[in-house]
MDAnalysis code that builds the backbone (N, CA, C; Angstrom):
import MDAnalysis as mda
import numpy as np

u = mda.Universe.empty(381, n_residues=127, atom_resindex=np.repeat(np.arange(127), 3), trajectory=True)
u.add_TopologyAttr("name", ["N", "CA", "C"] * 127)
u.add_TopologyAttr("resid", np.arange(1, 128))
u.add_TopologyAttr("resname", ["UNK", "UNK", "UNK", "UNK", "UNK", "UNK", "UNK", "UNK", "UNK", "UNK", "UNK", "UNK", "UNK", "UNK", "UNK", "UNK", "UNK", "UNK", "UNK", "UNK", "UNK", "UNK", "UNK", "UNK", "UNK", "UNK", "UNK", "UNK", "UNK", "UNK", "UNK", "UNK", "UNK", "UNK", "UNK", "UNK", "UNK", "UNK", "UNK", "UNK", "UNK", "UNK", "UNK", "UNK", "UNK", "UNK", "UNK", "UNK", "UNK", "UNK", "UNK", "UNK", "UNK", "UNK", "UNK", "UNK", "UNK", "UNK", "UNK", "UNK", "UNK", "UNK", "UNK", "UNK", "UNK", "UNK", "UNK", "UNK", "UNK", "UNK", "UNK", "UNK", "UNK", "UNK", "UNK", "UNK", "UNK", "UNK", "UNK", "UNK", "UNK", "UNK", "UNK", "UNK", "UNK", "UNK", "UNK", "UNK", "UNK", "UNK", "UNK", "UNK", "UNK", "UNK", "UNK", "UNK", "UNK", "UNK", "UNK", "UNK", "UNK", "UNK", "UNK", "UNK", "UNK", "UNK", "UNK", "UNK", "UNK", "UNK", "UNK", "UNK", "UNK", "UNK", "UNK", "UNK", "UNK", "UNK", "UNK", "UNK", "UNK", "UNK", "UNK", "UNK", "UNK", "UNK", "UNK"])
u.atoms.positions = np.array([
    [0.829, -1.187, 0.000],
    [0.000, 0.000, 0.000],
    [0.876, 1.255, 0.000],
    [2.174, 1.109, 0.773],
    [3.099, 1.781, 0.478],
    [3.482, 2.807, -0.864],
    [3.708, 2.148, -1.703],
    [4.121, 2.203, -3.030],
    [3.055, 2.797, -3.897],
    [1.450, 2.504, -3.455],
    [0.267, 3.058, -4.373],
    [0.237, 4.442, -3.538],
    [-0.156, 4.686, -2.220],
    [0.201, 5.982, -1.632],
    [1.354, 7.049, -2.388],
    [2.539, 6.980, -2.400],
    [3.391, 7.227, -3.101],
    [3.136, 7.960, -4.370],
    [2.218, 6.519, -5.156],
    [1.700, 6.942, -6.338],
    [0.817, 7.755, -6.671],
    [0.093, 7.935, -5.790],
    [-0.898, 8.864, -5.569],
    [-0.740, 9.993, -5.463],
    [0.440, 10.363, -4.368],
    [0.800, 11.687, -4.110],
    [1.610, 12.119, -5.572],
    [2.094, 11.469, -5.943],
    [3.074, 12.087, -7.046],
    [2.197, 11.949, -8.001],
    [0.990, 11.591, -8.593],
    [0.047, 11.434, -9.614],
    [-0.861, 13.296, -9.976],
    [-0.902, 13.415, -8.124],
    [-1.650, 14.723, -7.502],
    [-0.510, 15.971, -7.779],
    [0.448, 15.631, -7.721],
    [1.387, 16.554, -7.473],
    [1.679, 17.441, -6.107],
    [1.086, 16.099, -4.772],
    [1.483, 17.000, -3.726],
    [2.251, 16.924, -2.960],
    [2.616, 17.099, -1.649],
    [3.567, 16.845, -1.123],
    [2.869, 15.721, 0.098],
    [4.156, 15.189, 1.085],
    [2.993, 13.894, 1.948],
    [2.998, 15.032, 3.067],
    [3.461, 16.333, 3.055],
    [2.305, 17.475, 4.075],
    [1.049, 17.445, 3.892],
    [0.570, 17.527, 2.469],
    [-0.006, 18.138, 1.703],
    [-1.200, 17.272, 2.330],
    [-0.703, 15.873, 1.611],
    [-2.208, 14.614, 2.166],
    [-1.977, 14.927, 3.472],
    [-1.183, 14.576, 4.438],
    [-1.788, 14.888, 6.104],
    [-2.322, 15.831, 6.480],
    [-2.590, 17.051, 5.692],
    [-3.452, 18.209, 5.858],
    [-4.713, 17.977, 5.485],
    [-4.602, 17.130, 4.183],
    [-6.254, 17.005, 3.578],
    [-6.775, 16.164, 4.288],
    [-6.094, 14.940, 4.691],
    [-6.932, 13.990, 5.191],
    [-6.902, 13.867, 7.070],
    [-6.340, 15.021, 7.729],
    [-6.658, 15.199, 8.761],
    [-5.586, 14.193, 9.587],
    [-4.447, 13.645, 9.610],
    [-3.721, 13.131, 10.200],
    [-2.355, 13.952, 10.367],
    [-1.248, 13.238, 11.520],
    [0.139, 13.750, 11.398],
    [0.839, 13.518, 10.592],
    [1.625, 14.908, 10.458],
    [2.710, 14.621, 9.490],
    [3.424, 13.450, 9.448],
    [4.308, 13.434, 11.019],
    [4.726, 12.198, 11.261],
    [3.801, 10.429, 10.837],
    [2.685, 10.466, 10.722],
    [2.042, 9.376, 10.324],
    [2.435, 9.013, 8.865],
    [1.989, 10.006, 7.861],
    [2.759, 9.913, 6.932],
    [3.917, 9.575, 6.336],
    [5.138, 10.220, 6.979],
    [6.198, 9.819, 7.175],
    [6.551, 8.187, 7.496],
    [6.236, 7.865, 8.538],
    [6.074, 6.976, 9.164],
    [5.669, 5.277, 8.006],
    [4.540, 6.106, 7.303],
    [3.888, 5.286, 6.300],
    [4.628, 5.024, 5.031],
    [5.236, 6.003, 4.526],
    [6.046, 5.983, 3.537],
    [7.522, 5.575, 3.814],
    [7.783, 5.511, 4.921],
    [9.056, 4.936, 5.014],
    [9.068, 3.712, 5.300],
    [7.980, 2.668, 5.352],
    [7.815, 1.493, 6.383],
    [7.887, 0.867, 6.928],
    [8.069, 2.039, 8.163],
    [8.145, 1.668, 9.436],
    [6.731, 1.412, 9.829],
    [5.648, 2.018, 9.669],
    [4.460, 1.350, 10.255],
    [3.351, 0.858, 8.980],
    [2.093, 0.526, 8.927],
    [1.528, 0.321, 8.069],
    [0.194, 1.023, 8.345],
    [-0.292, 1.666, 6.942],
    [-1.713, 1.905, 7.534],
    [-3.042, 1.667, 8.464],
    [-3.328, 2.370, 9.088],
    [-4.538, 1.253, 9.867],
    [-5.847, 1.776, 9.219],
    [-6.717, 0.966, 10.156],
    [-7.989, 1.443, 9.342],
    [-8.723, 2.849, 9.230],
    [-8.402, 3.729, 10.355],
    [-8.717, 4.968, 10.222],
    [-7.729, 5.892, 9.140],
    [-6.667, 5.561, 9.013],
    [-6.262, 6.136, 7.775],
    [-6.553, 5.864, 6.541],
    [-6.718, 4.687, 6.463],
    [-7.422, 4.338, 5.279],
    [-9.064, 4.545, 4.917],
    [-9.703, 5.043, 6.056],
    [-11.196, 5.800, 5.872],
    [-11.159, 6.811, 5.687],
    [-10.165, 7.723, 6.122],
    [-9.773, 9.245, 6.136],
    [-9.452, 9.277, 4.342],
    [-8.176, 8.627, 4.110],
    [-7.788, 9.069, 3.072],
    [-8.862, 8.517, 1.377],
    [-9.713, 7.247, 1.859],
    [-10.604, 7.399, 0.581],
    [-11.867, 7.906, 1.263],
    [-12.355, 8.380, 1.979],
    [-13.238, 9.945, 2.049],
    [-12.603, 10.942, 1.791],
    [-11.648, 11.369, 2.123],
    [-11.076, 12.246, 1.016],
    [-10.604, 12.424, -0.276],
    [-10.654, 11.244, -0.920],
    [-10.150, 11.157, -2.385],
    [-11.361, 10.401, -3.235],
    [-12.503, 11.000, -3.463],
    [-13.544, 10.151, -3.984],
    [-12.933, 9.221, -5.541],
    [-12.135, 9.825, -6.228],
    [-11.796, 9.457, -7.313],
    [-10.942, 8.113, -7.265],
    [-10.623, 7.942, -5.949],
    [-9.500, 6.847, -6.040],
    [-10.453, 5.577, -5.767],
    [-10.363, 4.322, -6.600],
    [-10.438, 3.504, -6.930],
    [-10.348, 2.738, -4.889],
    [-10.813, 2.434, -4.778],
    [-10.953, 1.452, -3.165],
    [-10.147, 0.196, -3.483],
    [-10.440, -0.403, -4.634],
    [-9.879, -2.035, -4.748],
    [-8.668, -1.672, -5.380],
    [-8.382, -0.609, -5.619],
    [-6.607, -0.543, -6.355],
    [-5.962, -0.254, -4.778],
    [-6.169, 0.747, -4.041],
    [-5.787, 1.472, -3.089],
    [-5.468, 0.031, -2.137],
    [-6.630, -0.601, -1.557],
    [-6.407, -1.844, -1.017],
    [-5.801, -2.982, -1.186],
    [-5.548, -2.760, -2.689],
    [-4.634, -4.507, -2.950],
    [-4.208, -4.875, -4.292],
    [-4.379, -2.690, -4.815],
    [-3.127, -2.839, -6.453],
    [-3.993, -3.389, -7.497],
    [-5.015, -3.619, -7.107],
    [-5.866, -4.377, -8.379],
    [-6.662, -3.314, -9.485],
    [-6.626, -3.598, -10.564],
    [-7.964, -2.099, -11.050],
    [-6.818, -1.115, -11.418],
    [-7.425, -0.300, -11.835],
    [-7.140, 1.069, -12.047],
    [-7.131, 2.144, -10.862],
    [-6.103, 3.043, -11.168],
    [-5.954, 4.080, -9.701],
    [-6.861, 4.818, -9.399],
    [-7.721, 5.155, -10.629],
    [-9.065, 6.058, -10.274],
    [-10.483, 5.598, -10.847],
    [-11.592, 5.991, -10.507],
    [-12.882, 5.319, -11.209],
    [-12.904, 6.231, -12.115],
    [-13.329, 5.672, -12.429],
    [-13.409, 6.193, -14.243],
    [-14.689, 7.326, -14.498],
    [-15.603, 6.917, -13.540],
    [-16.954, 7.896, -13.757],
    [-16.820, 9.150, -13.212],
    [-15.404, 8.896, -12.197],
    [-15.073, 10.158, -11.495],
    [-14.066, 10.810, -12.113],
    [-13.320, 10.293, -12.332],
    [-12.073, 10.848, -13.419],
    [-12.311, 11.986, -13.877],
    [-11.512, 12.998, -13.983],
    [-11.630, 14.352, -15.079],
    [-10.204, 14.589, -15.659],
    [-10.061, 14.328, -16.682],
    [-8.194, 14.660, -16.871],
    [-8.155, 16.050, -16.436],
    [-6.971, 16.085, -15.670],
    [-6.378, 17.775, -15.178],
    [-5.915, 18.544, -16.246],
    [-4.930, 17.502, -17.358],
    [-4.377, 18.538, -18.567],
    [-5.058, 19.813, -18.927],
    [-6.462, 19.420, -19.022],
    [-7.425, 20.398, -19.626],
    [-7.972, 21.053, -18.546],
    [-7.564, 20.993, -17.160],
    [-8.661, 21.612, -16.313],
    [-8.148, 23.175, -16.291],
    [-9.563, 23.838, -16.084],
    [-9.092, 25.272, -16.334],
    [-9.741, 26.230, -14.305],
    [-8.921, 26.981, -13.959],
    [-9.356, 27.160, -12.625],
    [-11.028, 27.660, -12.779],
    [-11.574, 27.255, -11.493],
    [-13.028, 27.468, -11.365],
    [-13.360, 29.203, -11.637],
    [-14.286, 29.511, -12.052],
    [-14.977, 30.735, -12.565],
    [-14.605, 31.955, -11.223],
    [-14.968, 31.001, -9.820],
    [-14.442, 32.113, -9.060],
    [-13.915, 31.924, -8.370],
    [-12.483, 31.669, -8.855],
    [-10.849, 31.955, -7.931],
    [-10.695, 33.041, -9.248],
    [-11.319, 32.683, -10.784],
    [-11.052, 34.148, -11.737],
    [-11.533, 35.254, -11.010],
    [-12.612, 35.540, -10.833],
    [-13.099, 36.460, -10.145],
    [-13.439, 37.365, -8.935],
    [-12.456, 36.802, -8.383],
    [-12.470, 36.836, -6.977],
    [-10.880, 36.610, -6.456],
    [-10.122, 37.492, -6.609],
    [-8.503, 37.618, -6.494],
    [-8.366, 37.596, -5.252],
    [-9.648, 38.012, -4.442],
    [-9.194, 38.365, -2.730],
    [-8.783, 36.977, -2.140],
    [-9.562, 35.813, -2.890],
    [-9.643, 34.224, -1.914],
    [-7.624, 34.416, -2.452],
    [-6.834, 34.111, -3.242],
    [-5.820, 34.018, -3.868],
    [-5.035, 34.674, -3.213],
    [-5.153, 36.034, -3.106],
    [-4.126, 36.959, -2.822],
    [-4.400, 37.038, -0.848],
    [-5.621, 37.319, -0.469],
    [-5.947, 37.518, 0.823],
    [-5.961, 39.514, 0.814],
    [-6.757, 39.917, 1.551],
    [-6.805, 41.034, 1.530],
    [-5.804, 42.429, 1.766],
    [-4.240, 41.787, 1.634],
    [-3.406, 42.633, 1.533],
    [-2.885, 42.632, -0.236],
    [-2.856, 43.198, -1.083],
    [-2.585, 43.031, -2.561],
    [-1.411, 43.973, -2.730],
    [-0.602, 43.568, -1.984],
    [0.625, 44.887, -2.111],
    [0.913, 44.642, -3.228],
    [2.428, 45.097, -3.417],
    [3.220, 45.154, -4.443],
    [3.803, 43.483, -4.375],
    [4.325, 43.289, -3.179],
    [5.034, 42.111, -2.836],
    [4.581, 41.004, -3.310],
    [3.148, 40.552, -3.204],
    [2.728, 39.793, -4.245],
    [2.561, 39.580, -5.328],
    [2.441, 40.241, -6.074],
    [2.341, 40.851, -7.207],
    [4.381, 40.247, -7.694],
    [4.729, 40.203, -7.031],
    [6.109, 39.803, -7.247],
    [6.361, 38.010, -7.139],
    [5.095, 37.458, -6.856],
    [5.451, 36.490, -6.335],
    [4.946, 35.062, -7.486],
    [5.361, 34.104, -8.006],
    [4.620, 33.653, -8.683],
    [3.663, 32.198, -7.864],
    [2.944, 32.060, -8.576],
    [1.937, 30.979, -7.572],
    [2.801, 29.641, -8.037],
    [3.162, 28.616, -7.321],
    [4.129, 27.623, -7.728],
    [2.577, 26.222, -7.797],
    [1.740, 26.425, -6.667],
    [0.686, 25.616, -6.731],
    [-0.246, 25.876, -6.018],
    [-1.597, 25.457, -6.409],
    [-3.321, 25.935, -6.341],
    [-3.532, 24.908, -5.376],
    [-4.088, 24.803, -4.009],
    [-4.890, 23.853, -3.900],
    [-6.224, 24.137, -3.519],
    [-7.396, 23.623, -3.464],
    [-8.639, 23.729, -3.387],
    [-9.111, 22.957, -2.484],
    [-9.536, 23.368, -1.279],
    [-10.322, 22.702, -0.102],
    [-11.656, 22.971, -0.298],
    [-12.368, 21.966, -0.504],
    [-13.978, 21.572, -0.889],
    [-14.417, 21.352, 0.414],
    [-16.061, 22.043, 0.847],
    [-16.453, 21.776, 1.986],
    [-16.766, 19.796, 2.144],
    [-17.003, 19.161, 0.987],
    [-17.313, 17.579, 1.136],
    [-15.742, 16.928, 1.502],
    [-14.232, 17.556, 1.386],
    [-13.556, 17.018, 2.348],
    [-12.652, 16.517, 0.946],
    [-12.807, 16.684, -0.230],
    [-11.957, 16.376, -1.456],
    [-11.549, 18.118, -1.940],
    [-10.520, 17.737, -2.756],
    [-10.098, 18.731, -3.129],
    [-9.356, 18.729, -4.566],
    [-8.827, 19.894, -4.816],
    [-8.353, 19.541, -6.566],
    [-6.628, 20.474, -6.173],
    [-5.767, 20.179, -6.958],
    [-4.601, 20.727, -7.066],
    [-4.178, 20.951, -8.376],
    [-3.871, 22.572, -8.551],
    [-3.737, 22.724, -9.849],
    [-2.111, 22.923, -9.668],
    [-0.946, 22.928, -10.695],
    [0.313, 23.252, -10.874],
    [0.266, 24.225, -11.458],
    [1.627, 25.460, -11.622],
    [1.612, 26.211, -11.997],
    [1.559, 26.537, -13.494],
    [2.076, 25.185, -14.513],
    [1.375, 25.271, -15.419],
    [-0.286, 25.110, -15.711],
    [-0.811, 24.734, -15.270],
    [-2.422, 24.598, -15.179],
    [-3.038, 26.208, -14.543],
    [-2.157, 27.075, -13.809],
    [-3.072, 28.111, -13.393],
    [-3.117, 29.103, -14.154],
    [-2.369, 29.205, -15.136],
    [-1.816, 30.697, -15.789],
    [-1.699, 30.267, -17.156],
])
């Protein structure tokens, strides 16, 4: 399970901060998981496919299948940011818009959804 985790994160393009933020565990757990020294238990493994609706349950559990369901799937190549992170610079920037930002380039997007999934765009995908 090791190795599909892994795959996952690097599929997403995030970091294993990144999942222990989304899916509500320690950093150190993560760590922990990817180095293997411990193995998932079952609350991480409820955490992390409630948080990832797209990921496939029977690949995640035992490599079988495909990494994502297919009905959920959206290729990212083409994804274009939602209508209002365009319109709405304040969520992006936060209500200081100095100069300093304006200097800064966005390296990566992530999107926290109130249902507990989320999307990550790269900096080629935002601009």
């Amino acid at each position: 399970m090791r190795e599909r985790i892994k795959k996952f994160i690097d599929y997403k393009g995030i970091t294993a901060g990144d999942l222990a933020n989304v899916i509500g565990v320690q950093r150190s757990n993560i760590s922990h998981i990817l180095n293997g020294r411990n193995k998932p238990g079952a609350s991480f493994i409820e955490k992390f496919l409630l948080a990832f609706p797209d990921i496939n349950a029977r690949w995640f559990l035992t490599g079988q299948g495909e990494m994502l369901n297919k009905k959920l799937y959206k290729e990212t190549d083409n994804t274009e940011i939602p209508p209002q992170i365009k319109s709405e610079p304040d969520i992006i920037y936060g209500k200081n818009k100095s100069t300093e930002v304006s200097e800064k380039k966005i390296e990566k997007l992530i999107l926290l959804y109130s249902d507990g999934t989320f999307s990550v765009y790269n900096q080629h995908e935002i601009i």
